[in-house]
C-alpha positions as CSV (number, residue, x, y, z in Angstrom):
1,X,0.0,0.0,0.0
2,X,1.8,3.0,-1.0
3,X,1.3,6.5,0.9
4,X,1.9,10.0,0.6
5,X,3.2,12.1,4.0
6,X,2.8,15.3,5.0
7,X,3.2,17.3,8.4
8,X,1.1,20.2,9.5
9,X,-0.3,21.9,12.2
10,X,-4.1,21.2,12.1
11,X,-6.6,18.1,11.0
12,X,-9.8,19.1,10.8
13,X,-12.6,16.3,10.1
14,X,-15.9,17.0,8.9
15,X,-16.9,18.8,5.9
16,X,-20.5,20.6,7.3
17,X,-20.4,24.5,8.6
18,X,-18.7,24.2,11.8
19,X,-15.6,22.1,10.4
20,X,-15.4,24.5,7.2
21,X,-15.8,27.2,9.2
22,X,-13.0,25.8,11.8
23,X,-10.6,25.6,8.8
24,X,-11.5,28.9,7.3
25,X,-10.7,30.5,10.7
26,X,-7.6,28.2,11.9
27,X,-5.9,29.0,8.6
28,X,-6.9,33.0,8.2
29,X,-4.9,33.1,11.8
30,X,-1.8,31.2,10.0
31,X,-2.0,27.6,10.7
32,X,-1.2,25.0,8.0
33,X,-4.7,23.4,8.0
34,X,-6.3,20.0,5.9
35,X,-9.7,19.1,6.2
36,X,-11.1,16.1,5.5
37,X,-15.2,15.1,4.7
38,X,-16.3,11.6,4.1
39,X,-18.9,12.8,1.6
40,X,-19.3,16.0,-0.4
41,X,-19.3,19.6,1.8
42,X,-22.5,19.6,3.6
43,X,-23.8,16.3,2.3
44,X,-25.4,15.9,5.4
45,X,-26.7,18.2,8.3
46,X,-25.8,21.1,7.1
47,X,-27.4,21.1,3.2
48,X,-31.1,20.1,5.0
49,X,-31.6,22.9,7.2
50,X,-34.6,25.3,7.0
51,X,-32.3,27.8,5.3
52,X,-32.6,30.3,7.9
53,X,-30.2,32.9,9.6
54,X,-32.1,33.5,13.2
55,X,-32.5,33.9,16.5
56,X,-34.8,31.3,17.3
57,X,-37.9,32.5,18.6
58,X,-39.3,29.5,20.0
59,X,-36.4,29.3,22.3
60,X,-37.0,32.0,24.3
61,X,-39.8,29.7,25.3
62,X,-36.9,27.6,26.9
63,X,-35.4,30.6,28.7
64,X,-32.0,29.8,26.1
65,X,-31.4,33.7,26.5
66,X,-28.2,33.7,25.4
67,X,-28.4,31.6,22.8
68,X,-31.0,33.4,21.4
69,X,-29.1,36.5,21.8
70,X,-25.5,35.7,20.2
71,X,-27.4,34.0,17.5
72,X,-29.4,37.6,17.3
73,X,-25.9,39.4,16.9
74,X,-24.4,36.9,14.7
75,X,-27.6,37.6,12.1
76,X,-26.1,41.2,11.8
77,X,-22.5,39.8,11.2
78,X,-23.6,37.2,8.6
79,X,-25.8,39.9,6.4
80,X,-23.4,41.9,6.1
81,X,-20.2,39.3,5.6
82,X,-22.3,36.8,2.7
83,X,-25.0,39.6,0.8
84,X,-24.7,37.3,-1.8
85,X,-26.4,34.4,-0.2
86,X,-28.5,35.6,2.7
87,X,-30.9,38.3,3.0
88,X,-33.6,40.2,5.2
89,X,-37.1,38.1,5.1
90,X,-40.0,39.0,6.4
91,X,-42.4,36.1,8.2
92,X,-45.9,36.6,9.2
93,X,-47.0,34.4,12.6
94,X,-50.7,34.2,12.2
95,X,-52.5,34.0,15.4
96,X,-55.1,31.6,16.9
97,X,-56.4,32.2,20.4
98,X,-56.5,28.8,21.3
99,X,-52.6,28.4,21.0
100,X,-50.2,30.6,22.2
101,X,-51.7,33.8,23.9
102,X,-51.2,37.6,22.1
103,X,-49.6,38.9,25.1
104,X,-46.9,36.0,25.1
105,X,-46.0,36.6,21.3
106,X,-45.9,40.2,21.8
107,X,-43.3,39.6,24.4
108,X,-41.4,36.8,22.5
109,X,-41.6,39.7,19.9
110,X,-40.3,42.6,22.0
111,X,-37.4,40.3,23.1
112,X,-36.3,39.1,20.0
113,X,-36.3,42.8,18.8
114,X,-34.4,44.2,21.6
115,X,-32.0,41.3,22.7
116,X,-29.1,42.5,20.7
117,X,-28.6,45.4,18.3
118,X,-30.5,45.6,14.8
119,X,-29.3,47.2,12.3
120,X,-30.3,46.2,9.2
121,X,-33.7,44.5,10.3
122,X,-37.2,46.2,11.0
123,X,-39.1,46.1,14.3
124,X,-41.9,43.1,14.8
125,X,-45.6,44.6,14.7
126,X,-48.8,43.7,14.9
127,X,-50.9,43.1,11.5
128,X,-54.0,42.2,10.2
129,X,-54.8,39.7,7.0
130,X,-57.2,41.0,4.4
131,X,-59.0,40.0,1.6
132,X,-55.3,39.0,-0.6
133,X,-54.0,37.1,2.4
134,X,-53.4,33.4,1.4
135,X,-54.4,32.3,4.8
136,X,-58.0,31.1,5.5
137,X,-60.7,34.0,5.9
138,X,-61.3,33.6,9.7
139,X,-57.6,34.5,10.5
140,X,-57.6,37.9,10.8
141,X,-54.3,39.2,12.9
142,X,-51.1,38.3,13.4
143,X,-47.6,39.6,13.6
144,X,-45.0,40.5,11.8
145,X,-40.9,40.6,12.2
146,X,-37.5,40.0,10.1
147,X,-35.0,37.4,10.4
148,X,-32.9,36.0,7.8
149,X,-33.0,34.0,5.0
150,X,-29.4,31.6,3.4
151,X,-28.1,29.3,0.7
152,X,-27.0,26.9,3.8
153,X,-25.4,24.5,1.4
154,X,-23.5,27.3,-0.2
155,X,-22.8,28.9,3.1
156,X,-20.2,25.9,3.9
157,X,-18.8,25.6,0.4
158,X,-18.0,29.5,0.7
159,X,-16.3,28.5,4.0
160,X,-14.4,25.9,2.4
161,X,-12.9,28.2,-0.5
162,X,-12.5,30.8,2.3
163,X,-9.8,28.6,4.2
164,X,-8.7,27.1,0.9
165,X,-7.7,30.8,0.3
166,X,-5.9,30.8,3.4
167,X,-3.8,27.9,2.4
168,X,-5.6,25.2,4.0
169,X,-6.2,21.7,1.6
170,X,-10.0,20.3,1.2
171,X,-10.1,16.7,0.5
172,X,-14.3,15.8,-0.3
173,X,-14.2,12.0,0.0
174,X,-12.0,11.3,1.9
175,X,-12.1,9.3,5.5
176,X,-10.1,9.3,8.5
177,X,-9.7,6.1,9.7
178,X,-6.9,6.3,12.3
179,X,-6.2,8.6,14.7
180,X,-3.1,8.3,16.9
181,X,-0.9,10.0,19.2
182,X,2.5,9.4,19.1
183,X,5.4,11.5,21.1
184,X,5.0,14.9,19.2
185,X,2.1,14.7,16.3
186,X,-0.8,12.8,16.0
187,X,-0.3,10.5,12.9
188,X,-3.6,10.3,11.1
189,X,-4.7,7.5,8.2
190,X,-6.9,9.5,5.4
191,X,-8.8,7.1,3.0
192,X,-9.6,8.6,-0.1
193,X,-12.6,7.1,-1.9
194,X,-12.6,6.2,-5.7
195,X,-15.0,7.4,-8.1
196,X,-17.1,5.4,-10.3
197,X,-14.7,4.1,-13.3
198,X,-11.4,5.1,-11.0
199,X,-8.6,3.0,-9.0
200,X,-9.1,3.0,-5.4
201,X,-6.5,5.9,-4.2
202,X,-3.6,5.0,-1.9
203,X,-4.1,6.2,2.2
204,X,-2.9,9.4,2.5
205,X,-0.5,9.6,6.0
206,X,-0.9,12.9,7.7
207,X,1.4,14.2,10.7
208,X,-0.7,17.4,12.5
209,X,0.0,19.2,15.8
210,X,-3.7,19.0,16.6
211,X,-7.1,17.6,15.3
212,X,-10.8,19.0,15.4
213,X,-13.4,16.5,15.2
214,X,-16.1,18.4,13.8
215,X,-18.0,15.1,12.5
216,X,-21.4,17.0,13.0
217,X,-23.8,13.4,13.5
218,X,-21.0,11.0,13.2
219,X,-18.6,13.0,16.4
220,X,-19.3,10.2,19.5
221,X,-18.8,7.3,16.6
222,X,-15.5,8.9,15.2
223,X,-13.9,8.5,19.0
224,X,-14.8,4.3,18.6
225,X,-13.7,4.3,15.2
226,X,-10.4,6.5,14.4
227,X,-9.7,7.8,17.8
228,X,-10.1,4.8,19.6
229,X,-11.3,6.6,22.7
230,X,-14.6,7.1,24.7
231,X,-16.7,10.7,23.9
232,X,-16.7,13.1,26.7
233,X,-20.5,13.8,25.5
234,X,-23.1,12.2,24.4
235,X,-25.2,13.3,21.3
236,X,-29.1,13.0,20.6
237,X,-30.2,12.6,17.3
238,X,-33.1,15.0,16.1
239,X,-34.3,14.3,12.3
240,X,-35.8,17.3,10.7
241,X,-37.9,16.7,7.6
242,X,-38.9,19.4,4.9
243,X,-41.1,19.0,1.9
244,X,-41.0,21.1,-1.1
245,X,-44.4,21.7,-3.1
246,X,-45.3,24.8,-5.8
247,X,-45.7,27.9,-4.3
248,X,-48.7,28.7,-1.8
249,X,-48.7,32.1,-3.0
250,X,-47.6,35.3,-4.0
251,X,-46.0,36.9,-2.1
252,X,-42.6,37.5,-0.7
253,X,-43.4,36.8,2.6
254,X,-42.4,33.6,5.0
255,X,-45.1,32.2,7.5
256,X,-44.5,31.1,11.0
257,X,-47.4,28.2,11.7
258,X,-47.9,27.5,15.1
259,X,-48.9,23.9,15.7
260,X,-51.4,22.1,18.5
261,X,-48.4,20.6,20.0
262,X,-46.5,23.8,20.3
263,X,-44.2,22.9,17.7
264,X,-43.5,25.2,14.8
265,X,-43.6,24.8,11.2
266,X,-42.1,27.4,8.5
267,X,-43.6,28.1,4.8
268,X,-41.2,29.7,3.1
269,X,-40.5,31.1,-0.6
270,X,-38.3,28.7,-2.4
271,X,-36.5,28.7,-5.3
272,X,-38.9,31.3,-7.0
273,X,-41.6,28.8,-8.1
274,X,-41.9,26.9,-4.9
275,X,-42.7,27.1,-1.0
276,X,-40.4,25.0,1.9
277,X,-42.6,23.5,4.9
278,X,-40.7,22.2,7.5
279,X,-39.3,21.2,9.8
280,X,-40.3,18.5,12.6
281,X,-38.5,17.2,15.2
282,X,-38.4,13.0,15.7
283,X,-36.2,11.5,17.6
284,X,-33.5,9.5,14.8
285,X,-31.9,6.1,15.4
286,X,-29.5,4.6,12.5
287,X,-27.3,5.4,10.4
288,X,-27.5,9.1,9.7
289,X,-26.5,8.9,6.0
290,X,-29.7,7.1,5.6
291,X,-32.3,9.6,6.7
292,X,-35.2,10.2,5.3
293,X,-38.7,11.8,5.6
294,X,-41.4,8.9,7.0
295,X,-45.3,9.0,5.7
296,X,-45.8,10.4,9.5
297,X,-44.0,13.4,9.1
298,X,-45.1,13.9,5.8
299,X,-49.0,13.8,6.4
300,X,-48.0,15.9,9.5
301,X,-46.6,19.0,7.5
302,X,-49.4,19.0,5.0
303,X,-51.9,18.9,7.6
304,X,-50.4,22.0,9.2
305,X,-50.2,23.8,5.9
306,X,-54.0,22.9,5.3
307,X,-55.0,24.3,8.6
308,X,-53.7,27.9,7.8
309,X,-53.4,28.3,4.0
310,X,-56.5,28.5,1.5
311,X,-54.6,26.2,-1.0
312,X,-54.9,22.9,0.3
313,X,-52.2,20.2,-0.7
314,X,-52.1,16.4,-1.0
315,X,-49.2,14.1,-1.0
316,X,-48.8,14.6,-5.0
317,X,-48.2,18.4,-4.6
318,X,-44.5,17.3,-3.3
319,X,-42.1,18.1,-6.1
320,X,-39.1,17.1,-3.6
321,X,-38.4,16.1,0.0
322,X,-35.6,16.1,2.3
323,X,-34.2,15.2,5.7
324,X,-31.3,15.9,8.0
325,X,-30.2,14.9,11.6
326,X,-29.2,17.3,14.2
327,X,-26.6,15.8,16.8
328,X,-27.6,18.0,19.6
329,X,-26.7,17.9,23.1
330,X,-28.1,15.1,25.2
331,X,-29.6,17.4,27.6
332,X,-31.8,14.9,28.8
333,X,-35.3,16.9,28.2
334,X,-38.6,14.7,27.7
335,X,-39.2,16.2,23.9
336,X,-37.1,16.1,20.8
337,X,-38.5,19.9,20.4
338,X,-36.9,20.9,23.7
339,X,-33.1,19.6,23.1
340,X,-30.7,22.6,23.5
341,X,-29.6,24.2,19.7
342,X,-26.5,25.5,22.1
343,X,-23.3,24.0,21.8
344,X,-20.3,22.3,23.8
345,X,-16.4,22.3,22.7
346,X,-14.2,19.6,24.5
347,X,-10.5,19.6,24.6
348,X,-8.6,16.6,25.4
349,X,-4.3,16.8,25.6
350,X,-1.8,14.8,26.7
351,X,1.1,16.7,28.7
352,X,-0.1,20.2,27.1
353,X,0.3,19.0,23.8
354,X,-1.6,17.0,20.8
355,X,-4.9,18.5,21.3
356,X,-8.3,17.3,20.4
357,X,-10.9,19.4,19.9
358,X,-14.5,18.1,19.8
359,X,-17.6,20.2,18.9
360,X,-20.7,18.9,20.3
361,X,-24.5,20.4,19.5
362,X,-24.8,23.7,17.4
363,X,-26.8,25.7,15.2
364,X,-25.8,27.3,11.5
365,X,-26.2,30.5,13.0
366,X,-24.2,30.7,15.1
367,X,-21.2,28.7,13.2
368,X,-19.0,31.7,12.8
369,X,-18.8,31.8,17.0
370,X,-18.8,28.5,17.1
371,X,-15.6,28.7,15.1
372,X,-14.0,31.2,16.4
373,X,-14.4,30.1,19.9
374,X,-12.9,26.6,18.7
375,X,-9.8,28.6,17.1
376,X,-9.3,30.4,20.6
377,X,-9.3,27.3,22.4
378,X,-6.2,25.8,20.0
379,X,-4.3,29.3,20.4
380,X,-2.4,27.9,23.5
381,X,-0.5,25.2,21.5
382,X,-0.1,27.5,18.5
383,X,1.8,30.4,20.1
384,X,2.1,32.2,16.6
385,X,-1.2,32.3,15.7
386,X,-2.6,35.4,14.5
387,X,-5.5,37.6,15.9
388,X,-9.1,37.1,14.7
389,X,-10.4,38.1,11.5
390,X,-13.7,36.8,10.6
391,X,-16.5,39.2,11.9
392,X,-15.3,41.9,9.7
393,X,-14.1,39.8,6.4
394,X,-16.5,39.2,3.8
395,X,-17.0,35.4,2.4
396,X,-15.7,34.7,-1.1
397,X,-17.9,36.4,-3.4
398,X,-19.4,38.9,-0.6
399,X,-17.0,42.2,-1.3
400,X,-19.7,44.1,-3.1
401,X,-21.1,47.4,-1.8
402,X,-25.0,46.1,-2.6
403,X,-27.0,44.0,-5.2
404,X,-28.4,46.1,-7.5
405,X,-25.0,47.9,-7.9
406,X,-23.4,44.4,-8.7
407,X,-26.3,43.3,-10.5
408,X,-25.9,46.4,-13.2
409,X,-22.0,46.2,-13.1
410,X,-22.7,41.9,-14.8
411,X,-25.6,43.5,-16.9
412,X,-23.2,45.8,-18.2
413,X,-20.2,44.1,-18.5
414,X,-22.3,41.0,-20.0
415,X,-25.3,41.8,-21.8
416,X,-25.5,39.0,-23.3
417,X,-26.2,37.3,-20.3
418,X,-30.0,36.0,-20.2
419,X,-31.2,38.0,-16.9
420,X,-32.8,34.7,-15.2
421,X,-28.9,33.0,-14.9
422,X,-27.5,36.8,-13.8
423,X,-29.8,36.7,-11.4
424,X,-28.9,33.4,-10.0
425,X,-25.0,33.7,-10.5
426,X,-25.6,37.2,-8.0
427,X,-27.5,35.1,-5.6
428,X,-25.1,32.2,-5.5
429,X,-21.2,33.4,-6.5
430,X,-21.6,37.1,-5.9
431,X,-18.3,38.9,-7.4
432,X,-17.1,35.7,-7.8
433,X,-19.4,35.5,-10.9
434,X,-16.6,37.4,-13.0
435,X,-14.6,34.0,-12.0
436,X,-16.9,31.9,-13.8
437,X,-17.5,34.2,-16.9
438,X,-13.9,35.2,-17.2
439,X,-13.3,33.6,-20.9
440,X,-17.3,34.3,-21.9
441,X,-18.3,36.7,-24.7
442,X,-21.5,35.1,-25.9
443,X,-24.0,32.5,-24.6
444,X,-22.3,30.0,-26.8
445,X,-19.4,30.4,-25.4
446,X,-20.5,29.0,-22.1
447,X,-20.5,25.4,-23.6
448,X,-23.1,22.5,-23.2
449,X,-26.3,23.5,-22.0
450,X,-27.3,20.5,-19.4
451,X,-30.6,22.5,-19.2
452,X,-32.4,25.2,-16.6
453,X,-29.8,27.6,-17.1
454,X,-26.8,25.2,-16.1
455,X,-23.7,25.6,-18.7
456,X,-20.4,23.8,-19.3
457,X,-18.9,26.9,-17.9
458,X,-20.4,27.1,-14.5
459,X,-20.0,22.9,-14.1
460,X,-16.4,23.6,-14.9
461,X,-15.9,26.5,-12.1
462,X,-17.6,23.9,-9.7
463,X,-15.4,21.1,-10.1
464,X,-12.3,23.2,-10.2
465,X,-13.0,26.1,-7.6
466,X,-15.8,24.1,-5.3
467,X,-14.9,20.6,-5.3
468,X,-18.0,19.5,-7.1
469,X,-17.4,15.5,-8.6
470,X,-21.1,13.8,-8.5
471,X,-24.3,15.5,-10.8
472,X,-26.0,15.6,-6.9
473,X,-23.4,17.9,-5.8
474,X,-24.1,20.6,-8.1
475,X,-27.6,19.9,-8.6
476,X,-28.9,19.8,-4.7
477,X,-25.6,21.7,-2.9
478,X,-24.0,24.1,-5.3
479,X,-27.1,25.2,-6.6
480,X,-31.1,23.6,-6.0
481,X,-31.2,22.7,-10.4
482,X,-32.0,19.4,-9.3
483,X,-35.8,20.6,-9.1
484,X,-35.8,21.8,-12.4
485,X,-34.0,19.5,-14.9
486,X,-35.2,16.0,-16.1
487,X,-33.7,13.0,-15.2
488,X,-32.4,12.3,-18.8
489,X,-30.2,15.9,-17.9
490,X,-29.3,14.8,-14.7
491,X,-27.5,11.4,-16.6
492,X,-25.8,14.1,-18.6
493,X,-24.7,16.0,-16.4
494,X,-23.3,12.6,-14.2
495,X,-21.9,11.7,-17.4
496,X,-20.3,14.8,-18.3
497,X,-18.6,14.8,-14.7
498,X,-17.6,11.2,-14.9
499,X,-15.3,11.8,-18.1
500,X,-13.8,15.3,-16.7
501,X,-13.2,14.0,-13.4
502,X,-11.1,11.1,-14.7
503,X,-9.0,13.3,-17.0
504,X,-7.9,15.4,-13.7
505,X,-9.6,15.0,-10.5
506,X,-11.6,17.9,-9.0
507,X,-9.8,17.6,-5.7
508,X,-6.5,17.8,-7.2
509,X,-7.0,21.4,-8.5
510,X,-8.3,22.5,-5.1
């Protein structure tokens, strides 16, 4: 078995937000940094979130103050840092009497407004539905207030390119399987996986000065099956289903749906021509690869949506469906609902030296923190390491003063340019657009069309720049096209990636 070596300062494992964001951090501050994923950057967890940038309102129900409260500041940070991404959205919470009373919303409101500073996002108020409202006639008031809305997919692959920027190697497929400490370096065994029509890799043997095991649902299991060592915490697994049907309505507003059971359900605008429901909370045993939305929690969320919205849905309204499993805290409360979103970082080292940092729990929100607060605790062992950097530095793609400004600056420079895909390239690369259309002067020159607006020359930027190699990892990560093209251009696509990929290997080039 042949091997390549190479000695660094920091392994991180786990390809969701909080490793990527680990990595972007640890190696902005000057750290030689690799991190490895198993699967494709936020294959799991972190691609199946409600897309939201919040708060979380509900948890001021469970007195998490200041949770609710960094995650309120970090929604300022974030807005400002990815434009390109995320942005301001408005939800409406429609109120019924017989659930949660006015004068408990209004103060839920009141703290949510006032718990940290705004300063892009309007106050909550008090509204009432008329005659255009979508929701049924004899729901009349409600409220109104502004959180944010993000590309949480994207979010992690901008992370990625962030630290890649910074010096740090991404390897996408790629397994640790061994973990050991030796006298001065951990010596790690990396497992590379072969794509279809490829030789299986050799093992890639890694010496690193510390590790982070950011393994999101898989942390406790990596201690048993690299680390060979127990997990200072346990982890509950929280599945959170979302279905996907044509838009409800009009407008550009999201809806907050308060349930009979207290939980809450989001309708969101998605994707232009469709509306998110989701999400639920059941509690998940198994493997968490193999998640997936049960007819329970499916009849559950259209029920919901029938009870509020004049268009009523059936099982074959759902254009698309997907799940993901939280590895929260083990907290030990009675419901799945009630399980902190907060998060726990455990460092282990032996004689002040070969550290390993764990993350436990955590919320998308508040990755950036999360991160930082992770770097911090690794700054001991690192005595060089530089101060911190990322509340103030926009994400790849992000340096632009506003949308419409960048928005004219790619209608002018590329006129050509149909306005649906400028539109999409804004809300997905930002600057980085120029990137992708550096050698474009006409349509034609963007190469195959695979269909819905997806060229040669954007599949090309994503498997050189973002580490795409599989048709599902551009079509359901790197962007949502998956809903729109046929499966006959989804083959193409796989097809098109299988014959580049072979000729020179997307992770390679990153």
């Amino acid at each position: 078995m042949s091997a390549t070596e190479a000695e660094i300062d920091l392994l991180v494992i786990g390809g969701g937000i909080n490793g990527t964001g680990i990595a972007a951090d640890a190696a902005g501050r000057g750290l030689s940094v690799w991190l490895c994923e198993q699967q494709d950057l936020a294959a799991a967890t972190s691609s199946n979130s409600s897309k939201l940038i919040h708060g979380g309102l509900r948890y001021l129900e469970h007195y998490e103050f200041r949770l609710v409260r960094e995650a309120l500041a970090e929604r300022e940070v974030l807005l400002k840092n990815a434009p390109h991404i995320m942005w301001p959205l408005l939800f409406r919470l429609p109120h019924q009497p017989h659930l949660r009373p006015a004068w408990l919303i209004r103060l839920g409101l009141f703290l949510y407004d006032n718990l940290a500073k705004r300063l892009t996002l309007p106050a909550s108020r008090g509204i009432k539905f008329g005659a255009d409202s979508p929701l049924h006639p004899q729901i009349s008031r409600g409220f109104e207030y502004a959180d944010g809305w993000v590309d949480d997919a994207r979010l992690v692959v901008l992370n990625a390119v962030a630290a890649h920027q910074h010096g740090a190697r991404i390897l996408t497929r790629t397994r640790c399987i061994a973990a050991r400490r030796m006298q001065d370096h951990w010596l790690v065994t990396l497992q590379p996986q072969a794509l279809a029509g490829q030789v299986t890799p050799p093992v890639i043997m890694l010496k690193a000065k510390a590790i982070v095991n950011a393994g999101g649902p898989w942390v406790a299991q990596l201690f048993s099956d690299a680390l060979t060592e127990q997990s200072p915490q346990q982890i509950r697994l929280v599945k959170g289903s979302h279905i996907v049907v044509p838009k409800l309505h009009d407008q550009p507003h999201a809806y907050m749906l308060q349930n009979q059971d207290q939980r809450i359900v989001f309708v969101i605008p998605y994707e232009q021509n469709f509306s998110l429901i989701g999400t639920t909370d059941v509690e998940y045993e198994g493997d968490p690869a193999a998640v997936a939305i049960s007819p329970a929690e499916i009849d559950y969320l259209l029920q919901i949506s029938n009870s509020y919205f004049k268009r009523q849905l059936s099982r074959s309204d759902i254009v698309h469906s997907f799940s993901g499993v939280r590895p929260l805290l083990d907290d030990e409360s009675v419901n799945a609902q009630a399980v902190t979103r907060d998060y726990k970082l455990e460092l282990s080292a032996v004689a002040e030296q070969l550290p390993l940092l764990s993350v436990f729990g955590g919320k998308i929100t508040t990755y950036r923190k999360l991160a930082e607060a992770a770097v911090d605790r690794l700054a001991p062992f690192f005595p060089a390491m530089t101060a911190r950097w990322t509340a103030d530095t926009p994400l790849p793609g992000g340096d632009f003063a506003n949308s419409q400004s960048l928005a004219q600056q790619l209608q002018l420079q590329y006129p050509w340019l149909p306005v649906a895909i400028q539109q999409r390239y804004l809300r997905s690369y930002g600057s980085r657009s120029h990137l992708l259309l550096l050698r474009a002067q006409s349509v034609a020159d963007l190469g195959e069309h695979f269909g819905a607006g997806l060229y040669q020359a954007e599949v090309d930027y994503l498997s050189q720049y973002e580490w795409a190699l599989q048709a599902e990892d551009i079509l359901w990560r790197r962007s949502k096209l998956g809903l729109q093209l046929e499966a006959a251009q989804q083959q193409r696509l796989q097809q098109y990636l299988q014959a580049t990929t072979q000729q020179q290997p997307a992770r390679q080039l990153a």
